[in-house]
N, C-alpha and C positions, 0 to 999 in steps of 0.2 A: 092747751098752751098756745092761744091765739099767737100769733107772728112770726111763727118759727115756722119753717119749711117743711117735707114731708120727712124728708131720712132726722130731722131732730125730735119731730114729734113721734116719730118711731122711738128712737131713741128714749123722749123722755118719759114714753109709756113704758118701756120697758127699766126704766130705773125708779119710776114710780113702784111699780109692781116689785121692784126686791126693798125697796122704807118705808112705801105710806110717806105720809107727812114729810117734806125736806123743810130747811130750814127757809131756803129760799121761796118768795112770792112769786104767785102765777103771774102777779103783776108786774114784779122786774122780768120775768122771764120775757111776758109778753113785749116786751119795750123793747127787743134784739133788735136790730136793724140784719138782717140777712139777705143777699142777695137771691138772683132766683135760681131754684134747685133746678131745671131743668137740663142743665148739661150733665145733674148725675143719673149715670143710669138705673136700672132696674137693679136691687141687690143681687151678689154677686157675678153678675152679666162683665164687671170686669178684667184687667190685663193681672196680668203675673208681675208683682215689684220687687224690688230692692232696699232695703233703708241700712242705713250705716251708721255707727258712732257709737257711744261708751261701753265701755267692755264692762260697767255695772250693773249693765244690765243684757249680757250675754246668754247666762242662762233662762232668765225669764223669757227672753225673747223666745229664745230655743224652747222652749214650750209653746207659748204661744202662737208659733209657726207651723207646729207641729198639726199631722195627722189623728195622733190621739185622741182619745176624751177628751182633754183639757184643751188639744189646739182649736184652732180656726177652722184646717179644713175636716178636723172628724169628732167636734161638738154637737151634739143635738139642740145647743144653745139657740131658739128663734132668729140671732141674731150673729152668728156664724156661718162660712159656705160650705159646709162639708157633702155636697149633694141634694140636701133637702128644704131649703131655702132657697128664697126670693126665685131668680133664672133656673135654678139648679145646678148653676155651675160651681165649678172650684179652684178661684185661681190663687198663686200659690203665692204666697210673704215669704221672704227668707233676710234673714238679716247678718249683717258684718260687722264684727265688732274691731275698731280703729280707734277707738278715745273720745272722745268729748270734743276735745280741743280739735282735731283733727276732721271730725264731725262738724265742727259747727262754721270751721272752715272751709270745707267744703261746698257748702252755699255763702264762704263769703264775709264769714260773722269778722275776720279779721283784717281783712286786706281786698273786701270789695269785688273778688273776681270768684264767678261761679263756674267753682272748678270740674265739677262735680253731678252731669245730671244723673248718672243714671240710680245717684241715692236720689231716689223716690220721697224718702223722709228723714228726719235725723233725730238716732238717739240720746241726750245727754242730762246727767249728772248736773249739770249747768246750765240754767236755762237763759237766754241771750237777753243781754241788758239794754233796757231801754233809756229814753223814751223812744220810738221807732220815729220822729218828726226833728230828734236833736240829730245833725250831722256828726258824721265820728264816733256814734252808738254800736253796738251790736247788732240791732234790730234794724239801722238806718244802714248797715250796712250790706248785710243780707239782702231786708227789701230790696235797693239798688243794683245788688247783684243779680237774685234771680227773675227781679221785675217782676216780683208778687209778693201781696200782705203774708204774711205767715199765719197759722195759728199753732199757739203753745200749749199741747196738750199735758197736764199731770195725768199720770196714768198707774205709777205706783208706786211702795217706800220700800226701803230698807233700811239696817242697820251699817254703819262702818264700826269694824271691829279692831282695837289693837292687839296684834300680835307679836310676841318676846318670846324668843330661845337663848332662856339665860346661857349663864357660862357652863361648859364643865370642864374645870382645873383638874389638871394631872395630879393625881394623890389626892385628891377632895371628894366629899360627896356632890353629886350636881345641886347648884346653886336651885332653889325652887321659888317662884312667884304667881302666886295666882287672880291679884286683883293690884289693881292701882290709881291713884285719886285722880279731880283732876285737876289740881294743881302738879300731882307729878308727870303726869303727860306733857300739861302744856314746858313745865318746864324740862322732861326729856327732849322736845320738837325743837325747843328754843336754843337745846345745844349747855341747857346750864346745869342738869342735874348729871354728873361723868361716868357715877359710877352706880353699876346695881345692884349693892350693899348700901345705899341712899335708900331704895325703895323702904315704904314701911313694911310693907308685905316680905322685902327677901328674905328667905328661909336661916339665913346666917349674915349681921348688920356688921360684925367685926372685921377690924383689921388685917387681912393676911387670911380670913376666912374664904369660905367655899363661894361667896357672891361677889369677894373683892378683885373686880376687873372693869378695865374700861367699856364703855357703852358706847352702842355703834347704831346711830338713826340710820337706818336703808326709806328711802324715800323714792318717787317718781322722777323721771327727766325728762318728762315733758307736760303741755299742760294738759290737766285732768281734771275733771268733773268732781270727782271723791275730793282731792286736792281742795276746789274751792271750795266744798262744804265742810271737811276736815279744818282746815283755816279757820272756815268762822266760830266753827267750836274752841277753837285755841281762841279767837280773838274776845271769845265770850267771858274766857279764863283770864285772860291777861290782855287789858287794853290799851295799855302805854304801848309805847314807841322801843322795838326789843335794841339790847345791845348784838355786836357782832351783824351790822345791816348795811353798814355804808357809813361815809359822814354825814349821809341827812338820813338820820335811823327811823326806819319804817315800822309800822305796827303789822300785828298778822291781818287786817284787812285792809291793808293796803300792798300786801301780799296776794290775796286773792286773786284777782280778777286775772283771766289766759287773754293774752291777746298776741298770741304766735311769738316764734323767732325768738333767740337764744336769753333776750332783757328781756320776756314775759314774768311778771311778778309773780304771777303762779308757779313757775319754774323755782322760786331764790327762796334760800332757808336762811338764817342765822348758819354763818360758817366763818374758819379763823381766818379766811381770805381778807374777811368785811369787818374783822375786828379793829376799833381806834384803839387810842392809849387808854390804856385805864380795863378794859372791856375783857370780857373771856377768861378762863380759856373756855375753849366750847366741847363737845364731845365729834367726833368723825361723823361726817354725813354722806351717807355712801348712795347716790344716785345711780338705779336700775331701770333699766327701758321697762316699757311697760308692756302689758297681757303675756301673750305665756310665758316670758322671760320677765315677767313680775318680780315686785320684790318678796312676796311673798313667798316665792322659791328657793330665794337666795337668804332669805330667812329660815325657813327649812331646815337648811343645808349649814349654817355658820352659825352655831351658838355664839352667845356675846352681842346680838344683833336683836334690832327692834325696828315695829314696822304698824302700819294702816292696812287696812284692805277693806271692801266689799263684803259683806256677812256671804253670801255667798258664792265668792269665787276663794272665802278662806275656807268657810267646811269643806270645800271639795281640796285643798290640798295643805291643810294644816290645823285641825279643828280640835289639836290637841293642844296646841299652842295659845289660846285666844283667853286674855283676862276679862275678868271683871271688872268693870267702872263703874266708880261711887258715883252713886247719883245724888249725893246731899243727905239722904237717910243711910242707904245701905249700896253695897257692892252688886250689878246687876248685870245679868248676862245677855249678852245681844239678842240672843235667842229663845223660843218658849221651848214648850215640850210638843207643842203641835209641828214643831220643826219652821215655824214660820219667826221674821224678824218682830223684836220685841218693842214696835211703835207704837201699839196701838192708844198711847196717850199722849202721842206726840201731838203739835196743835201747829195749826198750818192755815194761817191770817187768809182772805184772800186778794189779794192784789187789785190796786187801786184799777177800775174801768175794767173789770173781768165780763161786765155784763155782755158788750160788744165782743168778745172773741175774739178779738183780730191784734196781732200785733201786742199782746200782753207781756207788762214784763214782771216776770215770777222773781225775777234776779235775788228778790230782798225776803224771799217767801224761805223759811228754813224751818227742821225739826229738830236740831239738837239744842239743848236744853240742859247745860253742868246743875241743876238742884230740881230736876222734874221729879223725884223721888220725893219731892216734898207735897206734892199732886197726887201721884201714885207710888205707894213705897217700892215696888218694884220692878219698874219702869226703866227702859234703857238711856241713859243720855245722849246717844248721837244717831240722831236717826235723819233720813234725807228724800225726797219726793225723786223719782225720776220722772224723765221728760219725754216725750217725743213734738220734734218739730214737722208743718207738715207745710205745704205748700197751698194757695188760697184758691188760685188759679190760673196757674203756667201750664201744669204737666194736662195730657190726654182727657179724655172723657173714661177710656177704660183705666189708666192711673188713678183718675182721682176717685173712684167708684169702688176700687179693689182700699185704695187706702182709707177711703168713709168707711168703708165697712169693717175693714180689721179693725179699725183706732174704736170704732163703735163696740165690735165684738170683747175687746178688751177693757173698754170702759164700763159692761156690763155685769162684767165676771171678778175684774179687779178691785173690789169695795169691801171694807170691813165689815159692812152688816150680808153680804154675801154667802160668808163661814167658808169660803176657798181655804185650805191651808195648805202647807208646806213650800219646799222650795226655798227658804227663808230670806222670802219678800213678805210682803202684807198689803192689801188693798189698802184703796185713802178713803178718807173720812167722806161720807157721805155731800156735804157740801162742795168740797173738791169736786168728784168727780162729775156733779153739777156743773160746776164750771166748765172743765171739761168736756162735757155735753153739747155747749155753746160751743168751744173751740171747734169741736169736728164739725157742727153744723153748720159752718163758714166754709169747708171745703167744698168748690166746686173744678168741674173742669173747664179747661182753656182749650187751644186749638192745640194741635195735635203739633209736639216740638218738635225740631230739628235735631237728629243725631248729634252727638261731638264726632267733629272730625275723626276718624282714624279708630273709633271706638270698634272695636272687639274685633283687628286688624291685630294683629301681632308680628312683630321682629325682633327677634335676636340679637343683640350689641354687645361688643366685645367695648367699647368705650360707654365711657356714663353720658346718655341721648339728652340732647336740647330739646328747650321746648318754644313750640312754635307754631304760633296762634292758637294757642291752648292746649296742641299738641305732642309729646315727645317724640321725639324725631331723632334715626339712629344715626349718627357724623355717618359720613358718606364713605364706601369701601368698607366700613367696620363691622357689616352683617356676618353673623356668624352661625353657621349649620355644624353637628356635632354631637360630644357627647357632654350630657350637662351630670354634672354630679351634685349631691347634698350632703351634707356633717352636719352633728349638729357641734357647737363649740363646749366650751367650758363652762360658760355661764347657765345652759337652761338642761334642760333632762326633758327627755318625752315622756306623755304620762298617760296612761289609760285606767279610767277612775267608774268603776262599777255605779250607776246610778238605778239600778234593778236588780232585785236579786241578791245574792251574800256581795257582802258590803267590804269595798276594799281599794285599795289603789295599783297598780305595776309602775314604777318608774326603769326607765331605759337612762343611763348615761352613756350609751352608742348608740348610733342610729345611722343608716345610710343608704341614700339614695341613688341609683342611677338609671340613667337614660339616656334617650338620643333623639336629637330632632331637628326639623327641618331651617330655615332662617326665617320664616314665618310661623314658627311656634307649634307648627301640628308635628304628629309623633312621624319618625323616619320611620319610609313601610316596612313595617312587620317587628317595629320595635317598640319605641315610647319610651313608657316604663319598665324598666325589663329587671329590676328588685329594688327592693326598699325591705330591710332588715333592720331589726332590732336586737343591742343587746349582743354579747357572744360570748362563746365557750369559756375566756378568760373574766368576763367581765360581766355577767348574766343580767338579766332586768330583775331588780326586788318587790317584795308585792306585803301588800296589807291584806292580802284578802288569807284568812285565817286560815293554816295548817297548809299555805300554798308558799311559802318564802320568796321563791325561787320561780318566774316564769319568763317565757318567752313568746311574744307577739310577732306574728311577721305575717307581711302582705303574701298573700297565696295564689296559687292560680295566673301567674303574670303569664307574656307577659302585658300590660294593660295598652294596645297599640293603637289607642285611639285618644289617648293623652294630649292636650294642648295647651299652650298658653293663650289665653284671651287679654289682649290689652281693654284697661278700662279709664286712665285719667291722667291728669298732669300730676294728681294730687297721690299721696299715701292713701290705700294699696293701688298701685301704679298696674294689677296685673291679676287676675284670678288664676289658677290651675285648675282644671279639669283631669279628674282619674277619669278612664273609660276602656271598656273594651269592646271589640267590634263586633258585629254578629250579637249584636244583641246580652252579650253574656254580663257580668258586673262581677266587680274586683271583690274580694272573698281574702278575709282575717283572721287566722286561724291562731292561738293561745292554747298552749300545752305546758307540760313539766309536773311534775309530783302524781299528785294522783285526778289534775283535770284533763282532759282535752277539747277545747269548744272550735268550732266554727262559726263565723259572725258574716253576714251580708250588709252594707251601709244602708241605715236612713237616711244620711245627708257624708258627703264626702267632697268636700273641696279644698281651694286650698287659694292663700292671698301671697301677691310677691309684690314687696319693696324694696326699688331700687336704693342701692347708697354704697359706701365704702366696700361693703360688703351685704349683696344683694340678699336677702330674704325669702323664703317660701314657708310662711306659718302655716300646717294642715290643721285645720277642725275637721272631727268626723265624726258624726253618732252611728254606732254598729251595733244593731239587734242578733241574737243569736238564730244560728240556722238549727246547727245540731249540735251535741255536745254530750259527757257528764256530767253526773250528779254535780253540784258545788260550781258550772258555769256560771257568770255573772248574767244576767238577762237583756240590760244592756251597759254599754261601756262611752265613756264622752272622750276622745283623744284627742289629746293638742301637742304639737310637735312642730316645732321651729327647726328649721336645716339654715346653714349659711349656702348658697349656693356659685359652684365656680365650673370651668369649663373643662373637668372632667381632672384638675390635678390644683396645686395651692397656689395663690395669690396669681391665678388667671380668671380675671373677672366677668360677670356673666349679667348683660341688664335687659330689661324688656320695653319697648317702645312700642308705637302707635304708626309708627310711617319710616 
């Protein structure tokens, strides 16, 4: 592959070696213009990063960060760091899931200020729109901010699934549906089919029957990657101009596009707000914050209610609930039997100038498709590429080295003709990931960056901190040392969902944190963490994992005295948490009741805090088991949202930079 560098022609020998023949020429290949690879180093020779953004692609990431077989650093992959490769080192990816919009914000994509270094790369659902040379772009705006080319890597698909928990009436059988067209989609989204005795699918279409109740869209409130792909599926169904929009009525791709702040189009639905004369009525449109306090939860939890999601962030918490969508021949499920998303006849154009790498805009590049069943008769129709964004040449020489090589490691592994399954993603098509290949082969490093200000400095504020010069800053006098408490509220449940092992879920609707700490965010001596419980005597956590009802999770072994906050941005998540304990020991999560009792040590334990109204601390944690009973799960994924205050109600608690 004359003209390409050395980490691509690495690269392209090794994607050679899983097709033979691609579609694309030696000879486009050869044409790259690439700068010179010299600033990257030896594979994996480099630093330990960060990448941020769409929580639809949380779990994948969370594998591909991973130490196991499958991750990065404990692949035998030629093309992974797990000790056996290139330098022999292993440094380490981890990634944060914050949304798309929030994501692509972070470098900038909205409002031109890079908020944001220490995301390394960005994940999204939405790939940034160009042309990167038009001002006022995505792409133009970004570049500007972090004063470097981008490259847009596709790296892998999935399916969005709809998910419905019909009604169940008092004195009725429950309402049952299990498939739905997509003309009745786009017109549930639109606000105009009311009721789910409409559907054709409902189990009972009459009057005063077991289906006859109002319908309730639960949708996102903010902007979201799934969102702009979800839209263009709607806009593919229905392309006039929807009633209930405004007086200059908008169609759903003119709905699409995030570009921050509360009038982002990807935000507005069809609602009776935006109804003229003549227009509606519409059905309730009940907007839920997004990741673990998804609407997927809140679908769950509230028959009568209908919703989108992620293939999967739904199997993991509602995979009972998910219909079928007619694909123009027949009814089809997002998912195969491999447990993987059911794309793989999805078709995905490649974008005008992908040859160059630099600066691509995927924006118009889509896999959903309302009559691909007429292609493959049982083929999914909404299926979607996700993205990673990476930097060209701002970040270090060991940044941009550790992220050639992951975006590389995963461009390898991530391919339909690979036979990867499960997870339910699916590798891209062969030609894609060619692209692809180009995109990473543009990453080089730059000179070695300047910190943000104030970055992993932490303080305590009893008021909500300004920001100043990029930095959150606590109003003066208002530091506060103490004891910080967590709830969680009404809206979300903690959930700990077996991903090894007998198969099941525990939800918590209690959960409580406390602790004490310093005005600079480290734990007060000989405290920290001193419990976090789940669940109680009155109120127990429930569980799916079969012949166990009934369990109980709680953090063990506290108390965890070496706990702290780390400030990290202007931007959402404004703050990480750090669980720790001193002397070398680790936090330890013990699950008991019926006939199990496990003990679990963390693979990965953190936790993200957003300031606002009411400040935030979402925990992720994967916990492998230590010891345990027969029937423990092997390992568990927890996500748990606390509201956090300064140790009693409506005494606010924020975290700053200076």
């Amino acid at each position: 592959m004359l003209g390409l560098n050395r980490r691509s022609t690495r690269r392209g020998r090794s994607i050679a070696t899983l097709f033979g023949s691609l579609v694309l020429s030696v000879c486009t290949l050869g044409a790259v213009g690439v700068g010179s690879a010299s600033a990257i180093g030896e594979q994996c020779s480099g630093a330990s990063v960060t990448g941020k953004g769409a929580y639809l692609q949380s779990q994948i990431q969370g594998i591909w960060t991973d130490s196991s077989e499958e991750g990065f650093n404990g692949s035998g992959n030629p093309q992974a760091c797990s000790g056996k490769q290139g330098s022999g080192g292993t440094p380490k990816v981890s990634y944060t899931a914050i949304g798309s919009g929030h994501g692509l914000n972070a470098w900038g994509a909205f409002d031109g200020v890079f908020h944001d270094k220490a995301a390394r790369f960005i994940g999204t659902a939405e790939p940034p729109a160009g042309p990167a040379k038009e001002e006022g772009t995505q792409l133009n705006r970004m570049n500007a901010a972090i004063g470097s080319d981008v490259a847009v890597v596709p790296l892998t698909q999935t399916a969005i699934a709809i998910v419905a928990n019909p009604p169940a009436l008092p004195g009725h059988s429950p309402c049952v549906v299990g498939e739905v067209t997509a003309v009745e989609i786009e017109s549930v989204f639109s606000g105009q089919l009311t009721n789910w005795r409409e559907l054709a699918d409902a189990s009972d279409p009459e009057a005063g029957g077991d289906c006859d109740q109002a319908m309730t869209r639960v949708v996102r409130e903010e902007d979201s990657g799934m969102t702009y792909q979800f839209k263009h599926y709607l806009d593919q169904v229905e392309g006039e101009p929807l009633e209930c929009t405004g007086k200059s009525p908008q169609t759903w791709e003119q709905l699409q596009p995030s570009t921050g702040g509360e009038e982002s189009p990807n935000r507005r639905w069809p609602r009776k707000a935006d109804c003229q004369e003549g227009e509606g009525p519409v059905t309730v449109a009940t907007t839920i914050e997004a990741g673990p306090w998804s609407p997927l939860k809140f679908v769950l939890f509230n028959p009568g209610t209908i919703t989108y999601g992620g293939l999967p962030e739904v199997e993991g918490i509602a995979p009972k609930l998910i219909l079928a969508v007619d694909n123009g021949i027949e009814a089809a499920s997002p998912s195969t039997k491999e447990n993987d998303a059911n794309c793989a006849a999805a078709k995905y154009p490649l974008p005008e100038g992908f040859e160059s790498g630099v600066n691509i805009d995927w924006s118009q590049v889509y896999g959903s498709n309302p009559t691909i069943g007429k292609f493959e008769s049982s083929a999914y129709p909404i299926c979607t590429l996700n993205w990673v964004v990476a930097a060209t040449d701002i970040f270090s020489q060991g940044v941009a080295t550790t992220v050639s090589d992951y975006l590389d490691y995963v461009n390898v592994t991530e391919i339909v003709e690979s036979g990867r399954h499960g997870h339910w993603y699916l590798g891209v098509p062969a030609t894609v990931a060619e692209a692809a290949a180009i995109a990473i082969g543009q990453i080089k490093g730059g000179e070695e960056e300047e910190k943000e200000g104030g970055k992993g400095l932490a303080v305590l504020c009893m008021s909500s901190p300004e920001k100043v010069e990029s930095t959150l800053v606590c109003p003066g006098g208002e530091g506060y040392a103490g004891q910080v408490r967590g709830l969680l509220n009404g809206k979300s449940v903690a959930s700990f969902e077996s991903t090894a092992g007998p198969k099941g879920t525990v939800f918590c609707e209690e959960a409580s944190f406390i602790g004490k700490f310093e005005e600079t965010g480290i734990s007060w001596p000989g405290e920290g963490v001193t419990s976090f419980t789940f669940g109680s005597e009155e109120n127990p956590c429930t569980s799916t994992l079969e012949g166990e009802p009934k369990l109980l999770p709680q953090f063990s072994n506290g108390p965890y005295d070496a706990s702290k906050f780390v400030y990290l941005a202007s931007i959402a998540p404004h703050a990480s948490f750090v669980f720790a304990k001193s002397k070398g020991a680790q936090p330890e999560l013990s699950l008991s009741g019926g006939s199990i009792k496990c003990l679990y040590i963390p693979d990965f334990l953190g936790g993200q805090v957003v300031n606002g109204f009411t400040t935030t601390l979402a925990v992720d944690a994967t916990w492998k088991l230590s010891e345990g009973t027969e029937g423990c799960p092997v390992h568990l994924e927890q996500e748990t949202v606390l509201e956090l205050d300064r140790g009693k109600a409506e005494t606010s608690l924020y975290v700053a930079g200076e």
